[in-house]
C-alpha positions as a LaTeX table, in Angstrom:
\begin{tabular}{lrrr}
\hline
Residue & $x$ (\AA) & $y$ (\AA) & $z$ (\AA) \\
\hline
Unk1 & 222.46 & $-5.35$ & $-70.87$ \\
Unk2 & 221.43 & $-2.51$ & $-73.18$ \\
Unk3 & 222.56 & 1.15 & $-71.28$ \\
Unk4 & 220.21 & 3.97 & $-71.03$ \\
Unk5 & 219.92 & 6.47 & $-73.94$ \\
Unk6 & 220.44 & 9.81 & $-73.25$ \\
Unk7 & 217.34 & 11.87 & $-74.22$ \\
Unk8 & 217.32 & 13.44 & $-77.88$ \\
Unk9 & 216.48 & 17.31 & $-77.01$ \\
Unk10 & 216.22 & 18.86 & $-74.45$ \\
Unk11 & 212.04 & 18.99 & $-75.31$ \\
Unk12 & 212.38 & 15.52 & $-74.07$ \\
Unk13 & 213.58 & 16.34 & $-70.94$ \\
Unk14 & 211.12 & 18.95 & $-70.31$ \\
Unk15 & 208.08 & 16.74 & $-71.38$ \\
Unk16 & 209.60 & 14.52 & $-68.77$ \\
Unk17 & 209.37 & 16.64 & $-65.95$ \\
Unk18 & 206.08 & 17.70 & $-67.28$ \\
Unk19 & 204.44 & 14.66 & $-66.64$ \\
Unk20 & 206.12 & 13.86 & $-62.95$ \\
Unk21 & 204.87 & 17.19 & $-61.91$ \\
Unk22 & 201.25 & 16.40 & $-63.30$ \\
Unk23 & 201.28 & 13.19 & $-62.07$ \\
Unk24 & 202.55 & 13.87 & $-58.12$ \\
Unk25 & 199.97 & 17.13 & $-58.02$ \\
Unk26 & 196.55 & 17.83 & $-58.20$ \\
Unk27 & 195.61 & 20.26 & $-61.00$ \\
Unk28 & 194.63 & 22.77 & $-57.76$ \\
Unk29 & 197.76 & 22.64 & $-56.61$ \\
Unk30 & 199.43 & 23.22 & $-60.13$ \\
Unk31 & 197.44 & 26.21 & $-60.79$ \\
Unk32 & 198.15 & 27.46 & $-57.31$ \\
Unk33 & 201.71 & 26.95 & $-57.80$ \\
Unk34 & 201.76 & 28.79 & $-61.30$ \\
Unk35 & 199.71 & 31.99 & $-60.11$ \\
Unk36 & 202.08 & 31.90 & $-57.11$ \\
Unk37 & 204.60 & 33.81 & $-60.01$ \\
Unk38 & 202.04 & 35.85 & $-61.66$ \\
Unk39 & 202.58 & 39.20 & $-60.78$ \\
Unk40 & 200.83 & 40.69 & $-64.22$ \\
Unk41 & 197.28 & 39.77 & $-65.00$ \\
Unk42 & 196.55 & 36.43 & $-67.07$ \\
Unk43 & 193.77 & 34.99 & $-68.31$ \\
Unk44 & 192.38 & 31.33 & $-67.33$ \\
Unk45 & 193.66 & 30.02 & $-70.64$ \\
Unk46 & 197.37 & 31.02 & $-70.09$ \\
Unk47 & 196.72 & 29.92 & $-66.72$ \\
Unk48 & 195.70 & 26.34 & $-67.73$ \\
Unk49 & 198.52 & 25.78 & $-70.42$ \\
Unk50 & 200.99 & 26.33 & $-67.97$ \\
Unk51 & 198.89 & 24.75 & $-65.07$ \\
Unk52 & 198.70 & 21.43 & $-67.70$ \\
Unk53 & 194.92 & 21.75 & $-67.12$ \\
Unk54 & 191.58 & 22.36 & $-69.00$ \\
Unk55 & 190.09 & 26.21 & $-68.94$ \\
Unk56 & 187.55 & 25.12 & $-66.98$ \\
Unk57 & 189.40 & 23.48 & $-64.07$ \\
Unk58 & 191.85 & 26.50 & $-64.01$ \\
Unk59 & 189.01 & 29.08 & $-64.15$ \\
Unk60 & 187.55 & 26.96 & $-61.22$ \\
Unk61 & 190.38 & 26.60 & $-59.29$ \\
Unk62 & 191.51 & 30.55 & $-59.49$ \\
Unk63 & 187.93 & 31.20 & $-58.51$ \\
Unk64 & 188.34 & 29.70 & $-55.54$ \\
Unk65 & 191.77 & 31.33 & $-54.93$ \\
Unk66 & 190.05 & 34.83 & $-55.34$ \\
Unk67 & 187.70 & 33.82 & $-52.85$ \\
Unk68 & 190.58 & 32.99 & $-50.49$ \\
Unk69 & 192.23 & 36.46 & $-51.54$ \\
Unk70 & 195.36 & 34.76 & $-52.79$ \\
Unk71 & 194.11 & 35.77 & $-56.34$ \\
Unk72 & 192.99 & 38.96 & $-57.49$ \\
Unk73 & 191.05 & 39.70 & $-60.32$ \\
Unk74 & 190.36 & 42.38 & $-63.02$ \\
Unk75 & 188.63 & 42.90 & $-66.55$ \\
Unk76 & 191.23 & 42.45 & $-69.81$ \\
Unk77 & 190.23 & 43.33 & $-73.32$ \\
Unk78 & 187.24 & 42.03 & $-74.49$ \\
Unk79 & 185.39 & 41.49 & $-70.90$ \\
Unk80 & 188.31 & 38.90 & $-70.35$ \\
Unk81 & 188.74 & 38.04 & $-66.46$ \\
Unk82 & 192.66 & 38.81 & $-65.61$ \\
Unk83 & 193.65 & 36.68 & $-62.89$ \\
Unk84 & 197.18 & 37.70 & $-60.81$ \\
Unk85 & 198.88 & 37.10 & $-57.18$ \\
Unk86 & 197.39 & 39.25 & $-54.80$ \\
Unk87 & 199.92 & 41.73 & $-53.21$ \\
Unk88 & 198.18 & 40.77 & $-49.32$ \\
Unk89 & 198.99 & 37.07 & $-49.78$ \\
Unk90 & 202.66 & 37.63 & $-51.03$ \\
Unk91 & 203.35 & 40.15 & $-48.24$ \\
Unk92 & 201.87 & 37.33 & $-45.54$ \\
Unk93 & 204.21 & 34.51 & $-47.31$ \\
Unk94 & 206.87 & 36.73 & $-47.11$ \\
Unk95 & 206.41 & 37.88 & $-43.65$ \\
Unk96 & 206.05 & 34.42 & $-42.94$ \\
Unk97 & 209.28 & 33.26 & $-43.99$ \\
Unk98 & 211.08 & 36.49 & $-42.27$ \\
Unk99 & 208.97 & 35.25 & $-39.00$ \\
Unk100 & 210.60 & 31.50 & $-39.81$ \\
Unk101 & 213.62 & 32.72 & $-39.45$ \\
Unk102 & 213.84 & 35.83 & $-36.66$ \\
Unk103 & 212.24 & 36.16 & $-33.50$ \\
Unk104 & 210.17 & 38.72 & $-33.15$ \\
Unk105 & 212.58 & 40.67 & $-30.57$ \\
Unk106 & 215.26 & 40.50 & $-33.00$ \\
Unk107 & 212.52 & 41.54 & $-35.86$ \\
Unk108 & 212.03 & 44.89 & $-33.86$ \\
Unk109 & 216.28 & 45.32 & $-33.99$ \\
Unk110 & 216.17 & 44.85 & $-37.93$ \\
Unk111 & 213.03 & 47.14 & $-38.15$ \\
Unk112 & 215.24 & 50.02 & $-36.06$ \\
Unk113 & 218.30 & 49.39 & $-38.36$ \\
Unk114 & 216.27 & 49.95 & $-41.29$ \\
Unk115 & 214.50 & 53.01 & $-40.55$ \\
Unk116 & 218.39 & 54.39 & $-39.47$ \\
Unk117 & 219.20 & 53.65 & $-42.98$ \\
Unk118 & 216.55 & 55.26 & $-44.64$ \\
Unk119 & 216.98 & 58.60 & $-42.60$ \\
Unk120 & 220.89 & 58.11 & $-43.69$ \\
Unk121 & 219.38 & 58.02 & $-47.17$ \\
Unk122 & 217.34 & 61.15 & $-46.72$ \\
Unk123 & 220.24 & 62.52 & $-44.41$ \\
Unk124 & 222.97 & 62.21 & $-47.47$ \\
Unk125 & 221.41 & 62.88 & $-50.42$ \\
Unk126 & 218.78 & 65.32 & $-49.08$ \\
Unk127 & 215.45 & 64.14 & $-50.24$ \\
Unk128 & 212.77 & 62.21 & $-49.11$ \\
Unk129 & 212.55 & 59.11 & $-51.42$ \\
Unk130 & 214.61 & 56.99 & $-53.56$ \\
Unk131 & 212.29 & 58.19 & $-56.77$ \\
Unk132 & 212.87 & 61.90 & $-55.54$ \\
Unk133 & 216.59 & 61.16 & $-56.00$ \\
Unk134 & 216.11 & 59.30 & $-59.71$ \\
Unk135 & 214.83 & 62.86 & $-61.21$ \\
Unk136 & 217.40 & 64.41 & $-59.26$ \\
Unk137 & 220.18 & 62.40 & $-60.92$ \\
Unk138 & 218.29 & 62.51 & $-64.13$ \\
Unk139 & 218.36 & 66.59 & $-64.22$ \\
Unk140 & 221.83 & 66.74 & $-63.60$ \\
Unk141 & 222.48 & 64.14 & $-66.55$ \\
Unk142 & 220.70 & 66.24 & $-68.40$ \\
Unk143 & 221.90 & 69.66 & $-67.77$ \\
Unk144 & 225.35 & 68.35 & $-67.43$ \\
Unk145 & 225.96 & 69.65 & $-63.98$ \\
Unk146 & 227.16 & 67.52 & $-60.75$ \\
Unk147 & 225.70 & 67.76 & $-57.45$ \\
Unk148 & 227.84 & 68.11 & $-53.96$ \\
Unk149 & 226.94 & 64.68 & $-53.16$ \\
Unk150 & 227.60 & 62.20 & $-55.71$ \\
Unk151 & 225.10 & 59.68 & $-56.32$ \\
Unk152 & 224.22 & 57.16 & $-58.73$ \\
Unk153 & 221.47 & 55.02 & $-59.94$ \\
Unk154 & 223.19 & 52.11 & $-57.68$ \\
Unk155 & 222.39 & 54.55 & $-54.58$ \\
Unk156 & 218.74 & 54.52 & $-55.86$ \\
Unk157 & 218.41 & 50.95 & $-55.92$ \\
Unk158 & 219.58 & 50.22 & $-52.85$ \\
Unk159 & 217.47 & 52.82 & $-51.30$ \\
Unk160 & 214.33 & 51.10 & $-52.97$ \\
Unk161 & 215.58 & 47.75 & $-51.82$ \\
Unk162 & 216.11 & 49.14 & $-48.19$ \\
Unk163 & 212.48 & 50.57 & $-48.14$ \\
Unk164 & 210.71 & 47.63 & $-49.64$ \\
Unk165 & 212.77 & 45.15 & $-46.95$ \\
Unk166 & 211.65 & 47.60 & $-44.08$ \\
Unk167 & 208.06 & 47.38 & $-45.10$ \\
Unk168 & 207.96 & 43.82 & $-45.38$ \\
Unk169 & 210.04 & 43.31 & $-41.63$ \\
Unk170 & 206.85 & 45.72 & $-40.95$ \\
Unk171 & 204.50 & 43.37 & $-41.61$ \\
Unk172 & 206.51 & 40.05 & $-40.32$ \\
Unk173 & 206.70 & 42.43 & $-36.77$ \\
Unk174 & 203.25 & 43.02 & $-37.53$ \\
Unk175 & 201.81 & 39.77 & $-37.69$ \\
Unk176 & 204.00 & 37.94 & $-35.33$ \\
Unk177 & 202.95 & 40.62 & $-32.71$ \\
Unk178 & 199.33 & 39.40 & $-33.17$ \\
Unk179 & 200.19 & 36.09 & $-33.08$ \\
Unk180 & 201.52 & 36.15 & $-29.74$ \\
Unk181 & 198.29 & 38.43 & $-28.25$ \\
Unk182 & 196.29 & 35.78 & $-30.27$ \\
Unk183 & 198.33 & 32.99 & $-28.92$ \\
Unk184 & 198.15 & 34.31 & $-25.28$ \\
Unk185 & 202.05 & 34.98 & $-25.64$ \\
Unk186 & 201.64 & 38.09 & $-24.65$ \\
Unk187 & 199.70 & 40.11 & $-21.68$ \\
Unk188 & 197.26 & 42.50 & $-22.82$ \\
Unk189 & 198.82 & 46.04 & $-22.65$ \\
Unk190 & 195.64 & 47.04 & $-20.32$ \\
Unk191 & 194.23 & 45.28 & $-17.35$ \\
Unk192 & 190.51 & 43.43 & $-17.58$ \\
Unk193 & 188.35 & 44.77 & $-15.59$ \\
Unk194 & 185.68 & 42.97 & $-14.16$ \\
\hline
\end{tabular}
């Protein structure tokens, strides 16, 4: 009984894995899955290597997506067609997922604990965004002088972070909200009248 050999490189391995993932998908579903992390415009061709597709099937397939919104489009260099993740269907996915996991009652607690942390934000360092406070910090690196309130850049991310979590629980609270009026959930906040 010969035993297995190990593969040479790791190029092996990834050619491997390459051809299990085009042979359990569809190449829709590839190039669906590969704009699904394309936040910066591509072109079709890009698109397709990755997708392990022709141009043409890619270019057909993110046509499609566009015309689902999932995709959004815009003109490169040379009258190239840039193809990217639209921001509406990553905020729905993600709302999604927060709905997957919260109800929407406590949804509406997180959304009230993050709008107390942004006024604490505003509250301590006495401005009204996170980028406000970034040139703050940066003109007192650069005339050398220190504020009353110490801050740092850390403070600035996690102000960002706060804000961008609070507008995505927005939209989860949002859309499950009109799920349950849709649904029938939820009693219409004004009487039919006949």
């Amino acid at each position: 009984m010969t035993e297995p050999q190990p593969p040479n490189a790791y190029e092996d391995i990834n050619e491997a894995v390459k051809t299990e993932w085009k042979g359990e998908t569809t190449p829709a579903e590839r190039v669906k899955e590969v704009i699904r992390h394309v936040y910066t415009p591509k072109r079709s061709d890009s698109v397709a290597d990755d997708a392990l597709t022709t141009v043409k099937t890619a270019r057909k397939h993110l046509e499609n997506l566009a015309a689902d919104g999932f995709v959004t489009t815009s003109h490169g260099p040379h009258g190239a067609t840039l193809y990217q993740r639209s921001a509406e269907s990553l905020i729905v996915e993600r709302a999604n997922r927060i709905l997957s996991e919260l109800s929407t009652e406590e949804l509406a607690t997180r959304v009230g604990e993050l709008q107390a942390q942004v006024r604490e934000y505003r509250e301590e360092y006495g401005v009204d965004s996170p980028e406000e406070l970034a040139i703050e910090l940066g003109n007192e690196a650069l005339s050398g002088s220190e504020s009353d309130t110490p801050a740092d850049r850390t403070a600035v991310t996690e102000w960002q972070t706060t804000r961008r979590n609070l507008a995505f629980a927005n939209a989860a609270l949002s859309i499950g909200e009109a799920t349950d009026h849709v649904a029938g959930n939820r009693p219409n906040s004004t009487p039919a009248t006949n």
